[in-house]
C-alpha positions as CSV (number, residue, x, y, z in Angstrom):
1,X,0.0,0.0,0.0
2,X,1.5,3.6,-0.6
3,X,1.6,5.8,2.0
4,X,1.9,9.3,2.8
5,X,5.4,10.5,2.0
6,X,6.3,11.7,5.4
7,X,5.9,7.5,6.5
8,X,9.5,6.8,5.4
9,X,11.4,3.9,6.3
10,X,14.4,5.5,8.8
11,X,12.7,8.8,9.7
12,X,11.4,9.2,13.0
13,X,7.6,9.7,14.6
14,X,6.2,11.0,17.5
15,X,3.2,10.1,18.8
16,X,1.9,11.4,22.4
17,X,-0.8,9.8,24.6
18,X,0.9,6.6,22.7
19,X,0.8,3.6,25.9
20,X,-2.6,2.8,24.5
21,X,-5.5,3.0,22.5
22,X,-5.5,4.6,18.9
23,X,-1.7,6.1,20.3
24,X,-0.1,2.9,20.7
25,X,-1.9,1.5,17.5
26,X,-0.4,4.7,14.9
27,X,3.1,3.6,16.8
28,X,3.1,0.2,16.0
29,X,2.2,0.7,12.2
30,X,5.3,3.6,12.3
31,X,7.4,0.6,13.5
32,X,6.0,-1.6,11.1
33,X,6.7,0.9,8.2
34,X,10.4,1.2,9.3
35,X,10.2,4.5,11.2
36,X,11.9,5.0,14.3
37,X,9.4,5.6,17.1
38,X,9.2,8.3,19.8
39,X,6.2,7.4,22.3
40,X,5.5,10.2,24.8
41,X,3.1,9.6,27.6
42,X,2.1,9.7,31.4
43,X,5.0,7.8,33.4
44,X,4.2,4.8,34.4
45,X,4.1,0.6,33.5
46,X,2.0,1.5,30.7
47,X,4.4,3.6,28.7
48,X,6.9,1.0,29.3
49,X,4.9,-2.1,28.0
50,X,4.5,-0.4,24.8
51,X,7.9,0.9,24.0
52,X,8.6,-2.9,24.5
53,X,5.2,-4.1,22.4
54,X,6.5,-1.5,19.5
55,X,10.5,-2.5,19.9
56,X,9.2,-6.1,19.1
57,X,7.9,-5.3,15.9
58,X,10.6,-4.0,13.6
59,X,14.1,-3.3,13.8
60,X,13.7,0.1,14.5
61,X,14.4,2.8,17.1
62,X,11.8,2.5,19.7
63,X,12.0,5.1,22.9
64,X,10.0,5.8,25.4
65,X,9.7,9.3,26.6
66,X,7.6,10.1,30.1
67,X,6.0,13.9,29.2
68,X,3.0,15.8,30.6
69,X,2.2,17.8,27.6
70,X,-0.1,20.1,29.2
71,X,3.8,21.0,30.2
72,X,5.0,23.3,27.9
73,X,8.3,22.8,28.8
74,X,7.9,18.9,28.6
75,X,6.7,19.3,25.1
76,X,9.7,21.2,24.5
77,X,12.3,18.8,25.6
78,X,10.7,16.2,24.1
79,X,11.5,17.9,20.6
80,X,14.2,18.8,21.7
81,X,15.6,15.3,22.3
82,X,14.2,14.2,18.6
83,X,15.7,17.3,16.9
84,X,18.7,16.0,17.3
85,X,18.8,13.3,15.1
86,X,17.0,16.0,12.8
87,X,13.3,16.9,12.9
88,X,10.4,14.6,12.8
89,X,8.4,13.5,9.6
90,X,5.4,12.6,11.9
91,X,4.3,14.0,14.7
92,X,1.2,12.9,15.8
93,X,-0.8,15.0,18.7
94,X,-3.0,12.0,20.2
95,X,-3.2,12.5,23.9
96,X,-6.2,13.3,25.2
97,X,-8.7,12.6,28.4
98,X,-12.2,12.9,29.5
99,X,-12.1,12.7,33.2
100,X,-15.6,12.8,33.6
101,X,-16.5,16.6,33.4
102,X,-19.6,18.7,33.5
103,X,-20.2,22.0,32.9
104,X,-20.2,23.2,36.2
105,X,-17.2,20.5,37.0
106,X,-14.7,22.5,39.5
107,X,-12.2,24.8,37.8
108,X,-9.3,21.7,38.5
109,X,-11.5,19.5,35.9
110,X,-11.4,22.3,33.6
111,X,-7.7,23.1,33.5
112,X,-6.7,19.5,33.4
113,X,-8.7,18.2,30.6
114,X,-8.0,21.7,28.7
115,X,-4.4,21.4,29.4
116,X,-4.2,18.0,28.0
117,X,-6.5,18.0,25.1
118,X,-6.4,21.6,23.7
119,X,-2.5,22.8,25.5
120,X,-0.6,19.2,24.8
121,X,-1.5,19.9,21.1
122,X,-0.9,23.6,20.8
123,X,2.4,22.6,22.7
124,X,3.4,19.6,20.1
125,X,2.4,22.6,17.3
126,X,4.5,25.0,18.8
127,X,7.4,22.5,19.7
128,X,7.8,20.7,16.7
129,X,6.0,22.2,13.3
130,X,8.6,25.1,13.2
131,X,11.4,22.7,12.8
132,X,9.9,20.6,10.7
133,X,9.1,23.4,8.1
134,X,12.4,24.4,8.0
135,X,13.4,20.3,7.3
136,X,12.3,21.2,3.8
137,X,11.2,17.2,3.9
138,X,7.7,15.5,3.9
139,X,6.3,16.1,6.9
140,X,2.6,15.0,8.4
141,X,1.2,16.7,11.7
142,X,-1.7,14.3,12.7
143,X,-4.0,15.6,15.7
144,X,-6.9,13.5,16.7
145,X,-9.8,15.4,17.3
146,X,-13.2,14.2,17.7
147,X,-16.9,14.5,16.2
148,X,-17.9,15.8,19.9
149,X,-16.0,18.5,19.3
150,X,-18.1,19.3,16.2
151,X,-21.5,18.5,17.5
152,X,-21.0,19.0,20.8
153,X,-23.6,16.7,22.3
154,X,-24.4,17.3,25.8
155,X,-22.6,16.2,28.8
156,X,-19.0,15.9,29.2
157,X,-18.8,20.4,28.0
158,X,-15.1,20.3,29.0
159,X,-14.2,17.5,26.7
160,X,-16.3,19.4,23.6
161,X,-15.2,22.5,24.3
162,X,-11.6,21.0,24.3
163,X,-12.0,19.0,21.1
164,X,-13.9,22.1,19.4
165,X,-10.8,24.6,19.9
166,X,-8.6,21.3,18.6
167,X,-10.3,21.4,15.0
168,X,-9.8,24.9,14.9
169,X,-6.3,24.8,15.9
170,X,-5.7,22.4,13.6
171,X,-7.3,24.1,10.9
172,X,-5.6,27.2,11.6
173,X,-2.2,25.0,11.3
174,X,-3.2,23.4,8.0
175,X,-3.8,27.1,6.7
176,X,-0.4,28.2,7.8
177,X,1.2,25.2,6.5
178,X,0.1,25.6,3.0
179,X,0.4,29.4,3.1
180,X,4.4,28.8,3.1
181,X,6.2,28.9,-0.1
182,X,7.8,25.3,-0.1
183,X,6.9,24.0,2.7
184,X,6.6,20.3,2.7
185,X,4.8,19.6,5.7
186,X,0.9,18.9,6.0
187,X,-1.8,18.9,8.9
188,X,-4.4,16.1,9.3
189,X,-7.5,16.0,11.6
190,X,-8.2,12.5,12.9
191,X,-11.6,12.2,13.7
192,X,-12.8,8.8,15.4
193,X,-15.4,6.9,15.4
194,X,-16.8,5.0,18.3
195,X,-13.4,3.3,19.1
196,X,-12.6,1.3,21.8
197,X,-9.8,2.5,24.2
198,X,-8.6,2.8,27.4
199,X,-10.7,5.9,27.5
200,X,-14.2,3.6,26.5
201,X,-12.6,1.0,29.7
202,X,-12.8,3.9,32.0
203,X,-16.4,4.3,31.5
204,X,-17.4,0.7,33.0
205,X,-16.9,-1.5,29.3
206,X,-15.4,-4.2,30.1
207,X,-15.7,-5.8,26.5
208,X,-15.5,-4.2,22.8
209,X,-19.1,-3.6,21.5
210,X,-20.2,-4.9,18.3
211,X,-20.6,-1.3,17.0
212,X,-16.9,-0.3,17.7
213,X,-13.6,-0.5,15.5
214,X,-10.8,-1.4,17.4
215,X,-7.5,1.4,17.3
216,X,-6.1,-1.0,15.0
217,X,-9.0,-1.0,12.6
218,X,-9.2,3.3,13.0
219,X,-5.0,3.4,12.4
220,X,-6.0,1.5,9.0
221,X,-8.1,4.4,7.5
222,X,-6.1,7.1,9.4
223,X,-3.1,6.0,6.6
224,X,-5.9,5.2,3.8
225,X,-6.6,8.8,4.2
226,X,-3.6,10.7,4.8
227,X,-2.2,9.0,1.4
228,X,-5.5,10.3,0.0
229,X,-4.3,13.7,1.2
230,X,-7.2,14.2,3.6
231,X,-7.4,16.9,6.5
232,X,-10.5,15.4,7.8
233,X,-10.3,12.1,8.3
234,X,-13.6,11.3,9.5
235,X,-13.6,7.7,10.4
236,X,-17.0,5.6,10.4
237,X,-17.3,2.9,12.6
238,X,-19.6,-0.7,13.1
239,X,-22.7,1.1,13.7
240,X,-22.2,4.5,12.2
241,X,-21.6,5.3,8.5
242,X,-20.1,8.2,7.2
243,X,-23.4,9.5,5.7
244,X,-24.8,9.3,9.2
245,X,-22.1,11.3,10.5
246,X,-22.3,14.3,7.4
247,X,-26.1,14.2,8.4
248,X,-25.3,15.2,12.1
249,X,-22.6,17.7,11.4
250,X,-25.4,19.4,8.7
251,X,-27.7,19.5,11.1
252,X,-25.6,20.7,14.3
253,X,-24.9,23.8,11.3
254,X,-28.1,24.0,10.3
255,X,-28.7,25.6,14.2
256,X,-27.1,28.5,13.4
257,X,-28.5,29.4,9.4
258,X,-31.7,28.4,10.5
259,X,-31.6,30.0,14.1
260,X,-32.7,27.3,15.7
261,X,-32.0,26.7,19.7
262,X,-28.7,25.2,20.5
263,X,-28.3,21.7,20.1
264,X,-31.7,21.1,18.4
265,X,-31.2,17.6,18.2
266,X,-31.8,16.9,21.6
267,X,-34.5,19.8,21.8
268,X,-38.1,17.7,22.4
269,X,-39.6,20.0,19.8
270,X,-37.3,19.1,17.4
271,X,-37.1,15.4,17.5
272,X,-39.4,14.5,14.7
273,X,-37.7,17.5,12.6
274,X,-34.0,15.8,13.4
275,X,-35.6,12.1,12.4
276,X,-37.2,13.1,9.1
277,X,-33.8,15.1,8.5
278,X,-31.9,11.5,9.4
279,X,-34.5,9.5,7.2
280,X,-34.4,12.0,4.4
């Protein structure tokens, strides 16, 4: 299969939140296309066991690097440390958490799942993308997003309101990127389906549903896509397809040109209105 031209055999990727899930998926298939691996996550046993899980797969350069990157200096050391074998060709900005928050959630729950999901990425941007433009190579700057952050369901408000500034971070770096006169280096927006990780676990589910794709599974069409030269990559899953997904994005639009109250779709006079939209 042909791949982006940034996934080059002896090159080097980064991947953060990488001990699991989606993370330690994208690191093995780096490993497995002859890259040499950074992983960057929490300390701990996890981070370990996949440095070890990744090593196994290729005779590559597998390290394991612990980093906060809601740390700004963390984030910076970690580049540092891959700079100087030159600068990345992939740096992907995967780490991420839900911690259970609400909107009235305590300022703490705020700050750490803002510092994590929306800082470690415009951290990683920061950190690495100037380096990599001036590499004058094929780069890829992969940061997963999510479709809560584009519908913004209710619940969880700091985990929307994290993945919402994400795509437009993102977006903002794509624009950059291809507003440079040779530049070389592209930005991606991963945006999963229903996937199950660590982060799926820590909600009580103790087994894969039927209607989830494995990391494994979502890693397969997040490198179908970037060759395709996608910036969103908006994966489909076992029980959602990707014209039920376009459908839900129109219609969480469709509150603002048609001036409807936020988040119609889950406003009771609305409901037959959202399902004729859906059947339609």
């Amino acid at each position: 299969m042909s791949q982006h031209p940034a996934i080059s055999p002896g090159r080097s990727a980064v991947v953060t939140g990488a001990a699991s899930g989606i993370g330690l998926a994208a690191a093995k298939a780096f490993a497995r296309a002859g890259m040499n691996v950074w992983l960057a996550d929490l300390p701990g046993p996890a981070l370990q066991e996949a440095r070890s899980a990744v090593a196994e797969l290729a005779a590559v350069e597998v390290r394991a690097v612990p980093t906060d990157v809601s740390d700004r200096g963390a984030v910076e050391a970690l580049a540092a440390a891959v700079a100087k074998a030159g600068p990345p060709a992939v740096v992907m900005l995967n780490a991420g958490i839900e911690a259970g928050g609400k909107l009235f959630s305590d300022a703490e729950t705020w700050t750490r799942i803002l510092g994590t999901n929306l800082g470690g990425v415009v951290n990683g941007i920061h950190a690495f993308a100037p380096g990599m433009i001036a590499g004058e190579k094929p780069g890829a700057v992969i940061v997963t997003g999510s479709k809560q952050g584009i519908t913004t369901p209710p619940g969880n408000a700091p985990y929307n309101v994290s993945k919402a500034a994400v795509k437009a971070a993102t977006e903002a770096l794509a624009h950059e990127l291809r507003s440079r006169e040779g530049c070389q280096t592209t930005a991606h927006l991963l945006i999963p389906g229903f996937v199950y990780t660590g982060l799926t676990k820590a909600r009580g589910v103790a087994e894969k549903p039927a209607g989830a794709w494995t990391p494994e599974e979502t890693v397969a069409f997040l490198l179908e896509r970037l060759e395709a030269g996608d910036f969103y990559i908006l994966c489909p899953d076992n029980e959602t397809t990707r014209a039920q997904d376009e459908k839900r994005i129109a219609w969480a639009a469709g509150d603002i040109i048609e001036n409807r109250p936020a988040l119609s779709r889950w406003h009771p006079d609305f409901a037959v209105a959202f399902k004729r939209f859906m059947a339609g």
